[in-house]
ROLUMBA-71777 format. One record per residue: residue in one letter; x, y, z of N, C-alpha, C in turn. Coordinates in steps of 0.001 Angstrom, whole numbers. Example, Ala and Ser with C-alpha at 12.3 -4.5 7.8 and 13.67 -1.06 7.14 Angstrom:
! residues 2
ATOM  rest  n_xx  n_yy  n_zz  ca_xx  ca_yy  ca_zz  c_xx  c_yy  c_zz
ATOM  a  13190  -5690  7800  12300  -4500  7800  13200  -3300  7800
ATOM  s  12850  -2250  7080  13670  -1060  7140  12900  30  7870
END
This chain:
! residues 153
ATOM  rest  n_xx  n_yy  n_zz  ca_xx  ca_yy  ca_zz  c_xx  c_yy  c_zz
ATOM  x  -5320  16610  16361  -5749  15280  15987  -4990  14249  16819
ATOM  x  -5660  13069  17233  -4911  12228  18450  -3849  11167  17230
ATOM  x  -3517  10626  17731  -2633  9302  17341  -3256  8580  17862
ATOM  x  -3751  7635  16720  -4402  6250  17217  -3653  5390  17149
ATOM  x  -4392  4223  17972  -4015  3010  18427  -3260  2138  17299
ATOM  x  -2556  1258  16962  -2378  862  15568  -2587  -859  15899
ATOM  x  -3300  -1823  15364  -3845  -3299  15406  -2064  -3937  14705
ATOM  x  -2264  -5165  15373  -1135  -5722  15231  -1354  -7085  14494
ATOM  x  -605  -7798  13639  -1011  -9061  13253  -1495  -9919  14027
ATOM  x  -2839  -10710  14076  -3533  -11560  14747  -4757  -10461  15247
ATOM  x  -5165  -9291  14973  -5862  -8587  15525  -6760  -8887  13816
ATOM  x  -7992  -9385  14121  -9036  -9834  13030  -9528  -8625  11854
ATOM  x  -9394  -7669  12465  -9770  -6787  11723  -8824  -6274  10675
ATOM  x  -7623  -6879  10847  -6560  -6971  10013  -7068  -7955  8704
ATOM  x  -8077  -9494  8948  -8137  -9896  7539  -9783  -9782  7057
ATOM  x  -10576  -8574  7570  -11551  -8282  7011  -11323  -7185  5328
ATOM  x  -12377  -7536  4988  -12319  -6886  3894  -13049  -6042  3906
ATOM  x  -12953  -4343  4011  -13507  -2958  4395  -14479  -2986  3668
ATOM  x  -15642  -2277  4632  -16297  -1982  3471  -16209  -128  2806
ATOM  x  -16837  -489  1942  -16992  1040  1271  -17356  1595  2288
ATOM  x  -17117  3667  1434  -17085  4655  2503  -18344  5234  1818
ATOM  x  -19367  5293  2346  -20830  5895  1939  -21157  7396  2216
ATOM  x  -20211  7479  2818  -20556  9534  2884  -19111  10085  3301
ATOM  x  -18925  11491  2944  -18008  11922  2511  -18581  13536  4010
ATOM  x  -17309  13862  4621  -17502  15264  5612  -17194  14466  6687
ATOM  x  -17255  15304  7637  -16563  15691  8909  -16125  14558  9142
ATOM  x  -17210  13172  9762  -15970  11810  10114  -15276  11234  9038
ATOM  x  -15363  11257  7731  -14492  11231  7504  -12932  12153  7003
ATOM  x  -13016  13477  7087  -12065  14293  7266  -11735  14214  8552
ATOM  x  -11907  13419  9537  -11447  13508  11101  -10690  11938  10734
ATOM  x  -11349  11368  10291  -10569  9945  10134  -9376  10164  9332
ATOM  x  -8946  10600  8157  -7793  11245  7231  -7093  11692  7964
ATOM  x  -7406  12676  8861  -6678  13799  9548  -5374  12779  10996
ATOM  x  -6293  11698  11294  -5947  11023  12606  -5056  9792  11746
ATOM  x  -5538  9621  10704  -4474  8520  9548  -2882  9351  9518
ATOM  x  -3164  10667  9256  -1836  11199  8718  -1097  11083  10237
ATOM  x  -2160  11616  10921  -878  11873  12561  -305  10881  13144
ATOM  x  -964  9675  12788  -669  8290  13458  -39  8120  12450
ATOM  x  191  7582  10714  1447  7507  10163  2699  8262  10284
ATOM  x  2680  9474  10424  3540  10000  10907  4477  10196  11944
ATOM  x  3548  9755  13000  4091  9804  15045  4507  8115  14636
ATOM  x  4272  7513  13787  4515  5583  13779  6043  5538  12548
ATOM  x  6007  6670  11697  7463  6614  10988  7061  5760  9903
ATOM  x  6070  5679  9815  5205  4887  8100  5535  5767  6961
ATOM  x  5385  5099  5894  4949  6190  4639  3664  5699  4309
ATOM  x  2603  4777  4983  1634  4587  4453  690  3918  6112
ATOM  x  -615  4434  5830  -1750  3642  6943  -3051  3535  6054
ATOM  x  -3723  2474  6452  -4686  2034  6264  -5415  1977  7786
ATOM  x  -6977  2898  7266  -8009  2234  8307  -7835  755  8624
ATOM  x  -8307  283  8265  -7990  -1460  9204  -6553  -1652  10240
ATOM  x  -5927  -818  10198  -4703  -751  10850  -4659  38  12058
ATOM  x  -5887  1051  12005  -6101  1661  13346  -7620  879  13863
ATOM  x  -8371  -189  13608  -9675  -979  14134  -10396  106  13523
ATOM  x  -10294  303  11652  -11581  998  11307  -12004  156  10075
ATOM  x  -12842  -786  9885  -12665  -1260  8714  -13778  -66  7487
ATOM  x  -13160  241  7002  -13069  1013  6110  -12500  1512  4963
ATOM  x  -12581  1213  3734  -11555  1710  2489  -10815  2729  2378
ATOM  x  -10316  3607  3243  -9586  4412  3168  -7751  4069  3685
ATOM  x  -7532  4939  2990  -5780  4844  3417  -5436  5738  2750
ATOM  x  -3864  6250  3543  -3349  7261  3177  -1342  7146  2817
ATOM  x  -1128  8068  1966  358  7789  2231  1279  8984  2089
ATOM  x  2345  8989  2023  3331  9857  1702  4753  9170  1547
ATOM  x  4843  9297  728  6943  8832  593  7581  9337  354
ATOM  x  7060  10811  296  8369  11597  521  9111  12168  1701
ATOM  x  7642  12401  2703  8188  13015  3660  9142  13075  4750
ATOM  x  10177  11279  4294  10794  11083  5105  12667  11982  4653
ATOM  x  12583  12409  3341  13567  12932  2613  13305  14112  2392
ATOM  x  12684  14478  2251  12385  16252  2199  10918  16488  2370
ATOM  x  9999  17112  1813  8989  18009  1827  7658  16611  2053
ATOM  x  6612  17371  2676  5103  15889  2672  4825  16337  1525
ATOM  x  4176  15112  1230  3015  15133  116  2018  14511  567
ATOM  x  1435  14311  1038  217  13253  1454  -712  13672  820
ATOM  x  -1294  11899  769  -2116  12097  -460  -3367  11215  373
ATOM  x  -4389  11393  316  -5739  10255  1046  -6456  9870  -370
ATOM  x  -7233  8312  97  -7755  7342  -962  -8545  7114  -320
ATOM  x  -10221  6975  -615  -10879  6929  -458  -11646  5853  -1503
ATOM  x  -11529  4975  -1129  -12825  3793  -2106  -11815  3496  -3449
ATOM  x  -10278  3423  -3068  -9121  3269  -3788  -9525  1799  -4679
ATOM  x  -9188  1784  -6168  -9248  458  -6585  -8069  508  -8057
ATOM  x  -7337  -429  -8015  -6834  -613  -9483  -7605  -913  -10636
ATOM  x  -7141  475  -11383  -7338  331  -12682  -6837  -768  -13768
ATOM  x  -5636  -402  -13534  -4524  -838  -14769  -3509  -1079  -14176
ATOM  x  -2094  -1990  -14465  -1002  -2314  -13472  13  -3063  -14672
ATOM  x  1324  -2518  -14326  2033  -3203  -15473  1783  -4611  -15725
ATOM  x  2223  -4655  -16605  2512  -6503  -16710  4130  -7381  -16125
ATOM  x  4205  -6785  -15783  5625  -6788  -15141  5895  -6375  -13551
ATOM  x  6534  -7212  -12674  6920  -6743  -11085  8454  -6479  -10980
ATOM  x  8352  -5768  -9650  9828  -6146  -9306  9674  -6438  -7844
ATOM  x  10549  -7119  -7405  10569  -7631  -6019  11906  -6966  -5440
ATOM  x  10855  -6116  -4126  11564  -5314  -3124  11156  -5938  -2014
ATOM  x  12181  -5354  -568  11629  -5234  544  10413  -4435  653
ATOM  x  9491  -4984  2221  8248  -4095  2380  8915  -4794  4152
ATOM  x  7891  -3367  4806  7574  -3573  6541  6886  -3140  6509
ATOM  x  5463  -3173  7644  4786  -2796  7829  4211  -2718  9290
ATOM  x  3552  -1145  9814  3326  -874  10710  2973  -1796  11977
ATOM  x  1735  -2774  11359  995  -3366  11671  1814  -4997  11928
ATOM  x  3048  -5383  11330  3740  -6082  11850  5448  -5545  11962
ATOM  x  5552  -5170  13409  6674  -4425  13432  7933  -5341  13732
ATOM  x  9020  -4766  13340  10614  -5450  13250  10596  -6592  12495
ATOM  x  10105  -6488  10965  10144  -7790  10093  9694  -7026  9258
ATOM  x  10398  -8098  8037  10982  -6975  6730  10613  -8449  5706
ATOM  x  9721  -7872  4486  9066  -9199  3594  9953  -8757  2365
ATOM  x  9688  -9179  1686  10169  -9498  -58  8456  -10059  -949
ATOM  x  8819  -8814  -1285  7274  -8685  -2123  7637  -8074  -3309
ATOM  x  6383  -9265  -4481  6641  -8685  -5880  5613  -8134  -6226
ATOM  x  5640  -6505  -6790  4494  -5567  -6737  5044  -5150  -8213
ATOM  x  3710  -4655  -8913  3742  -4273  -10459  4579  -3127  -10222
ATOM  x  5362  -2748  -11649  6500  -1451  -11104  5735  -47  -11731
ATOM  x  4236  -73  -11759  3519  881  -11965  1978  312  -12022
ATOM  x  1074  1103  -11025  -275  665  -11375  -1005  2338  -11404
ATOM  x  -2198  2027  -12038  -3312  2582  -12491  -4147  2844  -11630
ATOM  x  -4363  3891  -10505  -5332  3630  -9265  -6533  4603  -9639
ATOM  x  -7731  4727  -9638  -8903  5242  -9188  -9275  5500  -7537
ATOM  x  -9808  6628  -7342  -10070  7137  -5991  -10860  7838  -5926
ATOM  x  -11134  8371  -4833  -11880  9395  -4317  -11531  9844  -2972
ATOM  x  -11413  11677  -3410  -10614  12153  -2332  -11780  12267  -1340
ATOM  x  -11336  12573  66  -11737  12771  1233  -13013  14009  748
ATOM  x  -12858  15162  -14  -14063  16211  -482  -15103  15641  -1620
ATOM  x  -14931  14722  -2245  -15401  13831  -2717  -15560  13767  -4351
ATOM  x  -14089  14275  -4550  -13447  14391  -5922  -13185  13253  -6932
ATOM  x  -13824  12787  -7514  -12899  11478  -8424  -11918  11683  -8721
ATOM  x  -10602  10842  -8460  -9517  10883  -9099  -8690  9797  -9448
ATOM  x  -7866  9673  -10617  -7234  8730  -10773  -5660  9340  -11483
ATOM  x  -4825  8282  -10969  -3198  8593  -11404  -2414  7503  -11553
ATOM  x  -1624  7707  -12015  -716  6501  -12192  405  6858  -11246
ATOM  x  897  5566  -10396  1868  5302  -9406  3063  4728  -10062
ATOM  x  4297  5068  -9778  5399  3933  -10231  6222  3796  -8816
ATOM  x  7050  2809  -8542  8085  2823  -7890  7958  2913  -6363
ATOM  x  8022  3516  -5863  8147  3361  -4210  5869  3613  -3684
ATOM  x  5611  4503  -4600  4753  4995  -4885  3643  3842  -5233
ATOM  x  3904  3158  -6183  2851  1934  -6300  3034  1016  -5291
ATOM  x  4440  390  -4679  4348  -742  -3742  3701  329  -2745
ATOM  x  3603  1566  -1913  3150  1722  -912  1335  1606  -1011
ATOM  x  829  1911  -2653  -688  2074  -2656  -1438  525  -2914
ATOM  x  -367  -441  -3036  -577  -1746  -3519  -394  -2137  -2141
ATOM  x  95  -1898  -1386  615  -2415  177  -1135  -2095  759
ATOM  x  -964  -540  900  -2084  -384  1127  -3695  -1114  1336
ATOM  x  -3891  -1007  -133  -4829  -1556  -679  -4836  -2795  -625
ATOM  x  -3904  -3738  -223  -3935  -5056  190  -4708  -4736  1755
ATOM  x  -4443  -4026  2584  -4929  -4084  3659  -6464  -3842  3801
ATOM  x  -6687  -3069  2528  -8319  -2752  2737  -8780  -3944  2456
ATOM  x  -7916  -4931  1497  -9017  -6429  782  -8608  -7799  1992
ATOM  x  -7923  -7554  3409  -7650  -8025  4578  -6238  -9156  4089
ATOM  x  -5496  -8323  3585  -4344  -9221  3011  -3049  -8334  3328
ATOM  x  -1948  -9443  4330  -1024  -8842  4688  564  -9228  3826
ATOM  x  1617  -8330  4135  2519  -8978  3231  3125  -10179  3906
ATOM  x  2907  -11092  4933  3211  -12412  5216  2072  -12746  3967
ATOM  x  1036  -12410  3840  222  -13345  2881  1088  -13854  1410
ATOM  x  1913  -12669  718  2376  -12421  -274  3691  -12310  -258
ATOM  x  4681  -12367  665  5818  -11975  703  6603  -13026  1667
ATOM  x  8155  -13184  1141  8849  -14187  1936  9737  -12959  2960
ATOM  x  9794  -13394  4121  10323  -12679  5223  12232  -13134  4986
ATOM  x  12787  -11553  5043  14089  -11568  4813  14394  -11096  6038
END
């Protein structure tokens, strides 16, 4: 699988809002597949299509794999369910704007609905490093970056 290109802030396709993914097989298991290699070869725990010029609802992440074992997980037509009533405000960086570090307040658990890449419904609850990366995310599919939401530290 190649490593794609990754769009940089001011690249437009950064504040479109994706559309849905209407069929499920090969391009998109080739698109998942080229998400993980390019988050990975880029040192992310998280990519979004719009971040490689695909506007498309998909994104993918992993946060563990920088401490021990992958987990990667792909989202497909990702949307919040449910989300605490309560944030906490952490640092965030992101691929797509590199060497700058925001302060963003993200619920300290949300409720996500999905659909995997085989075209499984699924839904789980995120807390902690885990929700800011699928909330990060998913800001990128609705064309919203963390300069939109976040003060730069």
């Amino acid at each position: 699988m190649p490593v794609l290109d990754l769009r940089f802030e001011g690249d437009p396709v950064l504040r479109q809002v994706a559309a849905p993914v209407a069929q499920h097989g090969l391009p998109l298991d080739t698109l998942v597949a080229d998400l993980f290699e390019t988050m990975y070869a880029a040192m992310g725990r998280g990519l979004a299509a719009p971040q490689v010029g695909i506007s498309e609802r998909v994104f993918v992440i992993d946060t563990t794999w920088k401490e021990g074992d992958k987990h990667p997980v792909a989202f497909v037509n990702p949307e919040i369910v449910d989300a605490a009533p309560f944030t906490h405000l952490g640092p965030e960086a992101c691929l797509s704007i590199p060497d700058r570090t925001f302060s963003v307040a993200r619920p300290v658990w949300v409720d996500l609905g999905w659909t995997s890449p085989a075209g499984i419904r699924q839904t789980a609850r995120f807390h902690g490093i885990s929700a800011v990366c699928v909330c990060h995310e998913l800001d990128h599919l609705n064309g919203i970056l963390i300069t939109d939401n976040g003060t730069e530290v």
